[in-house]
N, C-alpha and C positions, 0 to 999 in steps of 0.2 A: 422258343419259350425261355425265359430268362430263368437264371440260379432263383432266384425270388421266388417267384410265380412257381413253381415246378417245387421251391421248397415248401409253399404254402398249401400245397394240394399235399402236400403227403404228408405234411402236420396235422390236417382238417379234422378228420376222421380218427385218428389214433387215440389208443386209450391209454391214460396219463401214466401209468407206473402198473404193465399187464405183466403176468410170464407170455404173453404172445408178444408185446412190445420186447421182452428183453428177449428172447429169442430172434425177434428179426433184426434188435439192432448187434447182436453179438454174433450170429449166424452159427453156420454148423461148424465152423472152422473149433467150435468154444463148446457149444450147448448143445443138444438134440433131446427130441422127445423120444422118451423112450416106454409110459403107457400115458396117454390121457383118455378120456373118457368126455366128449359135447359139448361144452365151453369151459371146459375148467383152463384153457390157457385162459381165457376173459379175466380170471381171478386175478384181483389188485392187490400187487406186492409193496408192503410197509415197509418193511426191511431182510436183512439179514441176520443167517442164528446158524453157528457155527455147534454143529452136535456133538456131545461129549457121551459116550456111553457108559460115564463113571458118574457122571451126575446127574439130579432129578430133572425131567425135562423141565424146560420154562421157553415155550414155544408162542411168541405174544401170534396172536390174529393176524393174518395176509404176511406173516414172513414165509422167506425161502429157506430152505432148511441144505446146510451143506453138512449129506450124511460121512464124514471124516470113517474110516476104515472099515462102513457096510457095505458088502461086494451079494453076498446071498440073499436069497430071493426069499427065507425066512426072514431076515433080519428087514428086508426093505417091509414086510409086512407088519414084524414089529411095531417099527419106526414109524409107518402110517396110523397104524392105532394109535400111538402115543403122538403123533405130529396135533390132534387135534384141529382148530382151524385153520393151521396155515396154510398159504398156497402152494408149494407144490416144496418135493426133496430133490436133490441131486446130486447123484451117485458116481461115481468113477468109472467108464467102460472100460470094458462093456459089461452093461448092466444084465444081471440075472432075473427077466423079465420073463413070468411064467404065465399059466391061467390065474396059479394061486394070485398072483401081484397084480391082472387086471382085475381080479373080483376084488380086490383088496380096495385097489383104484376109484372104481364104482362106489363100492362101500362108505369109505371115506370121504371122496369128494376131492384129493391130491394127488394132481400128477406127479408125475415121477419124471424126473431129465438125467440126461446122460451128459458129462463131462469128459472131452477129450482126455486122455491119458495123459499125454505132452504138457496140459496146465498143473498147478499146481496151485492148494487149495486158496492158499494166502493171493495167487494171483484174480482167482475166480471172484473171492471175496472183495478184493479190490474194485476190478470189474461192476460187478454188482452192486456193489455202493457208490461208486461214479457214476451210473448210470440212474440208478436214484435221486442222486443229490442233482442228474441235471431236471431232472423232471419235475425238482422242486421248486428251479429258478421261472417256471412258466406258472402263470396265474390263468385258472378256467376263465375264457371268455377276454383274454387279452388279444386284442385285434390285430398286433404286429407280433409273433409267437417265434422272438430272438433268441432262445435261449435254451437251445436244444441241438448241439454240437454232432451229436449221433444222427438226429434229421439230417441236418445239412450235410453232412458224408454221405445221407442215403442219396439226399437228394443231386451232386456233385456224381456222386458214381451212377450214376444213370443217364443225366448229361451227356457223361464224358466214356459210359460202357467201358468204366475203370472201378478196381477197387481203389478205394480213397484212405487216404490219413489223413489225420489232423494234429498238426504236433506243435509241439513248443519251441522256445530255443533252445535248450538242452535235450532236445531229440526226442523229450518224452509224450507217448501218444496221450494227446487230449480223448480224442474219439474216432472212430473210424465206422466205414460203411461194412453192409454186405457182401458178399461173392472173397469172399477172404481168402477161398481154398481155389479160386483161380488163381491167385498170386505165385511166387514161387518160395522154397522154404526160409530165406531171409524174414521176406516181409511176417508171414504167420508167425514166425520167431518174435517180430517185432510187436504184431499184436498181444501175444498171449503174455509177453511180457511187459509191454504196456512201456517200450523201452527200444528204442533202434540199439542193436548188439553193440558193444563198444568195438569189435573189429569191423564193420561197417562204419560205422562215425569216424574211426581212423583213417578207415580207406578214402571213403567220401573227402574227407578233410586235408589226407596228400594230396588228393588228385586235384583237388583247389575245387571241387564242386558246390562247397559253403561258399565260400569267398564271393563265385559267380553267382549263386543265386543270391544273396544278400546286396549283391549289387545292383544287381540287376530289378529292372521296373515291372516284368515281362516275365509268361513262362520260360522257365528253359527244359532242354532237354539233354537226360542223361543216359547214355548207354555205357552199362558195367560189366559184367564180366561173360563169359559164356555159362554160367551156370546160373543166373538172374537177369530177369526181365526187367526193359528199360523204364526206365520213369520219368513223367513231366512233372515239375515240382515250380509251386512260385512262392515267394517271399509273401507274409502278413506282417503288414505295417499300419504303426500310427504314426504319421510324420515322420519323422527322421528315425525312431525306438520300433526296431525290429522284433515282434510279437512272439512269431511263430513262424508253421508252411504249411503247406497243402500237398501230399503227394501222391498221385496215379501211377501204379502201374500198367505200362500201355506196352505197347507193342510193335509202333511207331509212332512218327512226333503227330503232335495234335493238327489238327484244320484250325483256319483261321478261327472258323466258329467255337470250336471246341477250345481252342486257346482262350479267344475271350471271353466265355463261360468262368474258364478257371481263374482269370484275373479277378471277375466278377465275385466267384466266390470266393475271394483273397476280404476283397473291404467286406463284405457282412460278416466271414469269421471276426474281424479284427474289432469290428463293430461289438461282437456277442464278448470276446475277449476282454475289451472293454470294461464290459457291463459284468460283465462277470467278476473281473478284478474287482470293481469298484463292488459289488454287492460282495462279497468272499471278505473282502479286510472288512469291511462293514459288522457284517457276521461274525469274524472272528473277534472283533474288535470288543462285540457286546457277550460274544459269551467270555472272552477273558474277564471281563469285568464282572458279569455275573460270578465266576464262576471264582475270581478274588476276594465277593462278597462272601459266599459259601467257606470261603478258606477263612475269613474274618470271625466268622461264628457270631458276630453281633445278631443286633438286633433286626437288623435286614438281613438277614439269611435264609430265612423261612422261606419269605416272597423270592429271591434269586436263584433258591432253588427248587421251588416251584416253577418260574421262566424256562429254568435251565431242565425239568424234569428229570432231576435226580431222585433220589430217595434221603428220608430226612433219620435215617434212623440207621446203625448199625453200620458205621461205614468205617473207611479205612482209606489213608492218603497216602500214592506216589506221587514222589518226586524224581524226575528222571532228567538227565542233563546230557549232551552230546560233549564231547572234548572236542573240542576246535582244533582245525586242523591248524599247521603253523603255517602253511600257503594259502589258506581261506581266506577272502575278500570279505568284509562286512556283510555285501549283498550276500555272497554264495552261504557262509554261516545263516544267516537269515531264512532262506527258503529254504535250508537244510534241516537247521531246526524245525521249520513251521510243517515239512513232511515227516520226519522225525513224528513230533505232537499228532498229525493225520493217524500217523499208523499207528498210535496209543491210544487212541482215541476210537480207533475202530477194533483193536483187541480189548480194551476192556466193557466197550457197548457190545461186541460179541457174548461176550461173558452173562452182562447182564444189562439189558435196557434202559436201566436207569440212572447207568453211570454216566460221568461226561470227563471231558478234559480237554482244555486250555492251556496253551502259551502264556505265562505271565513274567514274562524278562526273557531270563534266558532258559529257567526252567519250563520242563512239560509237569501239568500237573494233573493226575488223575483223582477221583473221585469215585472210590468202589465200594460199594452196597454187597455185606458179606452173609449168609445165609447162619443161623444160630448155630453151635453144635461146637465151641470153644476151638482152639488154638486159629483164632482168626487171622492172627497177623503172620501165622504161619502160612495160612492159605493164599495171604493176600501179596508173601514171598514167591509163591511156586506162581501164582499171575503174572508179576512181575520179570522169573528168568524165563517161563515162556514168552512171555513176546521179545526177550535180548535174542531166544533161539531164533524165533522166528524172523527176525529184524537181519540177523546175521552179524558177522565181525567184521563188514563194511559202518557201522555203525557204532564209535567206538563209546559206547554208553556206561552211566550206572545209573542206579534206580536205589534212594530210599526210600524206606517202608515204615508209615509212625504206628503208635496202637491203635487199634481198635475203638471210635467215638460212639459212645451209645447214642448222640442226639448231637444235633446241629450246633451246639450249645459247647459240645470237645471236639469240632472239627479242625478249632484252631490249635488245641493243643497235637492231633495228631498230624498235622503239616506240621509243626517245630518239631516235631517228631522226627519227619521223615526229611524237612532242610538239614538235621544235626547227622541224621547218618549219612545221608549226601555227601557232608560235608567231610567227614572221617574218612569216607571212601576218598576223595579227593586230596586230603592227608596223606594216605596211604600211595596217593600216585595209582589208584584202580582204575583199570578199564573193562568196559564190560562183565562186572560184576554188581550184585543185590543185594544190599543188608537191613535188616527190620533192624527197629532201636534198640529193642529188646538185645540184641546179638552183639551192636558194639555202643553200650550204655554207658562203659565206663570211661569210653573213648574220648565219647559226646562229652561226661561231665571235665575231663583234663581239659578240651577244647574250652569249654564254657571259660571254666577257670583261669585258661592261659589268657581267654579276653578279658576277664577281669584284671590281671593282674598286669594286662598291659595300660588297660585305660586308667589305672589308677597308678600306672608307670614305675612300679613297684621294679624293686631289684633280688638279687640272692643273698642271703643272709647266713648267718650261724658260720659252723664248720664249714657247709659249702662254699659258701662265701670265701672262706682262707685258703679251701683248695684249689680255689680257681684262681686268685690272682697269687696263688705262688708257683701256679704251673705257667702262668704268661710270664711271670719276671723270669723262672726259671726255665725254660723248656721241659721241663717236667712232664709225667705221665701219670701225675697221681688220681686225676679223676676217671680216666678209662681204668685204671684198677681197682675202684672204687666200684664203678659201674659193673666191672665182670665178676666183682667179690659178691653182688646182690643178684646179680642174673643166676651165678651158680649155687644159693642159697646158703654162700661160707664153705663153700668146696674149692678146695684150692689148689687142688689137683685140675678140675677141669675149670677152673676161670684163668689157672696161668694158662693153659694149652689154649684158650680161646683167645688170648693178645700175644700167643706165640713168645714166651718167656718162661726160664726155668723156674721150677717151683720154689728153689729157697730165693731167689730174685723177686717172686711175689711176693712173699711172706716179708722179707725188710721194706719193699715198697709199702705193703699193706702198714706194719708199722710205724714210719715213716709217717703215714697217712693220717692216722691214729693222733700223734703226737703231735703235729701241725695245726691239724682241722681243732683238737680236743672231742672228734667225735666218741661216742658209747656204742661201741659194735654190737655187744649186748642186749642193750635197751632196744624196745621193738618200737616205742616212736620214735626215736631217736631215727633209725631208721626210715622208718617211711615217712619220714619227716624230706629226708634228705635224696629218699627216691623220688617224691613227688617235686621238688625241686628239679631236681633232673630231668624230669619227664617236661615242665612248664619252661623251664629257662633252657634247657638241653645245654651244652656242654660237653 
């Protein structure tokens, strides 16, 4: 029976987006049941909803519920009550599953799953919206059903009586089959983090085992160490541009037949890869543009964000930007950002269902729908450092935050909003840090200003103006004592100690100052006349 054939039979029958579909394609290595109750696996999963027990549910229909630090068997009963229609919670094992939680079960109508301890929740989440978003590439009633990554691992490991990967060229798992917990703890490591370990990819990569398989036309076979099981792995290819691989864990090298099984299912992954790519930019492509119109706040905003199924009222815009590394490639910036944007994209739809967020340049920009009850751009701060925590400090980010748009009408003013603190942050030289407008306002309008004053190519004037080119003719130090006399509010004790000069040394410089510039130390404009200078032209 051919990869094909063998995939099409286990396609036929499956139900498009079940908890029993995601259960067999994650297997128990991830998920287990832990109460259901006659067909409630059959229940058709929408999405996912990451549970907060600080805030009011908003539980849409057919989501999974990932209950975040309910461990007892009251609290899973709670949570059932309040889940409403969704399809099923899951919980951290091992799960506190009583009578109370089967009657519970019953009652409601949601299973309840158990989640390996060893995952973690941002991984599970991950997981489960991968596994969504492939279900969404297949149309009911399409007669060649390409487009289902996690099939064809089932269908490959059965073949081949291997568990299967499916990965990229940077090692990271596309999908994978069943039987995960025959593997050894490399591979489960690799699944649950959706990631071959970087001391594996090291290893692999000394021992020249890339090199070979990317050469190579053919399965090869690799035997690794004595604490991991060997593996047959082949190259996915389009022409010459190396896709991805395929890899089994076995136990010896394959039969002929079994080898050309696996060759076999090298062109249909690479086929689905493909189509995949091409439909993904496609996708992204339209909702960036949507989703530019919504930041536009014109006249077509209403209908882009209706396409886009945002919420048209009470929102609030992130801007979130990655710092490029100094050895990054165009390309590698590129898919960096665009998973960067993934994973904001799915904390703030966490959040709330009707948010969305796009890629448009280099920023990620989000779209969040804030509940009534004031200090919104506060809240929509604390959004914004949880997912930097969650992201972690491999990610060396910042996030501005504009105010609060009551209608589609101020969404564009709250993007200038949150471009202006962006951009202050990046002034500042910040990494992975958060600021709403509100916190650096005054910052935003120096910046505004210093662009005006460049495009209208303006120079320094007045007093300032005297002290600066008498400190270039002369080597002089009059404007940094200028600068420490207004930082320490005319304390001349601590502005000398801050340029490390003795105090009557200050005081004749200061006057010195005086006398050159003809500043009015006195006068309060005079002053911030001559700070605001400072601050635009620096010096």
């Amino acid at each position: 029976m051919s990869v094909y054939v063998h995939y099409r039979e286990r396609m036929s029958d499956r139900p498009r987006a079940s908890l029993r579909r995601i259960l067999e394609d994650l297997g128990s290595t991830v998920l287990d049941v832990a109460a259901a109750e006659g067909d409630l696996l059959d229940a058709e999963v929408t999405g996912v909803h990451i549970y907060d027990p600080l805030d009011e549910p908003l539980l849409p229909a057919g989501s999974i519920v990932l209950a975040v630090g309910v461990d007892r068997a009251e609290q899973i009963c709670a949570l059932l009550d309040a889940a409403g229609p969704a399809a099923g919670v899951v919980v951290k094992q091992p799960v506190d599953v009583d009578g109370r939680v089967h009657a519970k079960v019953r009652e409601t109508g949601v299973a309840v799953l158990g989640l390996t301890r060893a995952a973690s929740w941002a991984q599970v989440a991950a997981l489960l919206r991968a596994l969504l978003a492939e279900g969404d590439l297949a149309e009911p009633g399409n007669d060649t059903p390409l487009d289902d990554l996690f099939a064809l691992a089932n269908a490959v490991c059965a073949l081949l009586d291997a568990p299967i990967t499916i990965e990229d060229r940077s090692s990271r798992v596309l999908a994978y089959s069943g039987r995960q917990d025959e593997a050894d703890a490399g591979r489960i490591e690799t699944v649950l983090g959706r990631q071959v370990p970087e001391r594996y990819r090291r290893m692999l990569e000394e021992r020249g085992f890339f090199r070979q398989l990317y050469q190579s036309g053919e399965p090869i076979y690799i035997e690794l160490n004595d604490e991991a099981i060997a593996r047959a792995a082949v190259a996915v290819r389009s022409g010459d541009e190396i896709l991805g691989s395929i890899w089994a864990v076995v136990r010896e090298p394959l039969s002929g037949q079994r080898r050309q099984a696996l060759a076999d299912a090298a062109k249909i992954v690479a086929l689905q890869l493909l189509r995949q790519r091409a439909g993904a930019d496609t996708r992204r492509r339209l909702r960036a543009d949507l989703l530019s119109t919504v930041l536009a706040g014109g006249g077509d905003a209403a209908e882009a964000a209706g396409r886009l199924g945002v919420a048209s009222e009470r929102l609030c815009v992130l801007a979130a930007q990655l710092s490029d590394g100094p050895d990054a490639d165009a390309a590698r910036r590129e898919s960096d950002r665009q998973r960067f944007c993934d994973a904001l994209a799915l904390h703030v739809g966490a959040i709330h269902p009707k948010a969305a967020a796009a890629l448009v340049g280099s920023v990620a920009y989000a779209v969040l729908p804030l509940h009534a009850g004031g200090e919104e751009e506060a809240r929509a701060v604390r959004v914004a450092e949880s997912f930097l925590a969650r992201v972690g400090p491999r990610h060396a980010a910042n996030i501005g935050v504009g105010r609060m748009a009551r209608n589609l009408a101020e969404v564009a003013r709250s993007r200038a909003d949150a471009d202006r603190a962006l951009r202050v942050l990046r002034a500042r030289e910040a990494s992975g840090v958060v600021a709403g407008y509100t916190g650096v306002h005054f910052e935003s309008l120096l910046l505004q200003l210093s662009d005006l004053v460049q495009a209208e190519e303006q120079t320094p004037t007045g007093p300032y103006e005297r002290l600066l080119e008498h400190d270039a003719r002369h080597g002089s130090e009059l404007v940094s004592t200028l600068r420490a006399y207004l930082d320490a509010f005319g304390d001349v004790n601590a502005a000398s100690a801050k340029i490390h000069v003795h105090a009557n040394t200050f005081r004749y410089r200061l006057k010195r100052l005086v006398q050159i510039s003809g500043l009015d130390l006195a006068d309060p404009e005079a002053r911030l006349a001559v700070m605001l200078q400072m601050r635009i032209f620096g010096g």
